[in-house]
N, C-alpha and C positions, 0 to 999 in steps of 0.2 A: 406526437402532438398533444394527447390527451395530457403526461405529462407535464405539459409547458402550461398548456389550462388550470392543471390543478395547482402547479409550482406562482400562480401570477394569483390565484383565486385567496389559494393559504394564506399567501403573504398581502393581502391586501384586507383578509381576514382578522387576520393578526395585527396588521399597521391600525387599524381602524378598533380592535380592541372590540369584536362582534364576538357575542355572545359565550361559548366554550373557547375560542381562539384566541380570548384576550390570553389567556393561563399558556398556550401552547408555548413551548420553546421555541426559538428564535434556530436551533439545533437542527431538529422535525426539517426546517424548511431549507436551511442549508446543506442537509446531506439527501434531500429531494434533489438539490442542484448540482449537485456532486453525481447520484444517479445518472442526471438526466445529461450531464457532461461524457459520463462512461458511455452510454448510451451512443450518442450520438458521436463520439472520436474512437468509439470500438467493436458497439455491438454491429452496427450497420455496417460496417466493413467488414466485419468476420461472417457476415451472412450474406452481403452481395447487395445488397439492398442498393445502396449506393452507386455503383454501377448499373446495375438496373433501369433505376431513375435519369442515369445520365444518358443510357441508349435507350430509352424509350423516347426522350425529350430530344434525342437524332433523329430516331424514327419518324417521330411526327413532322419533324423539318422538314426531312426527309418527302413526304409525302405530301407537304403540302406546295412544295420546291416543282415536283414532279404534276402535281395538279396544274398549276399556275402556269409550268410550259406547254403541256399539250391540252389546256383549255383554249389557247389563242384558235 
């Protein structure tokens, strides 16, 4: 997430022509998004992350599924 912050901050730096970021290549922020594409269709699959997140966000169902019938 941090680099989705920095990838939206550059490019808005840059579009606006703020102070050192008027000069930055157009380049710099493209292959931020190229990063941040590898990132997210590779690195988090090869680390599990992604699975992860998707049972933990069972889990929680999970338990709140389970609350909600033996609270009656």
């Amino acid at each position: 997430m941090p680099l989705i912050i920095a990838i939206v901050l550059l490019s808005a730096l840059r579009y606006f022509e703020v102070g050192p970021f008027a000069e930055l290549s157009w380049w710099w922020i493209i292959g931020l998004f190229g990063v941040a594409f590898a990132w997210f269709e590779f690195g988090e699959r090869m680390l599990g992350l992604d699975k992860r997140k998707a049972h933990e966000e069972l889990e929680r169902a999970r338990k709140e599924r389970v609350t909600k019938t033996f609270k009656k």
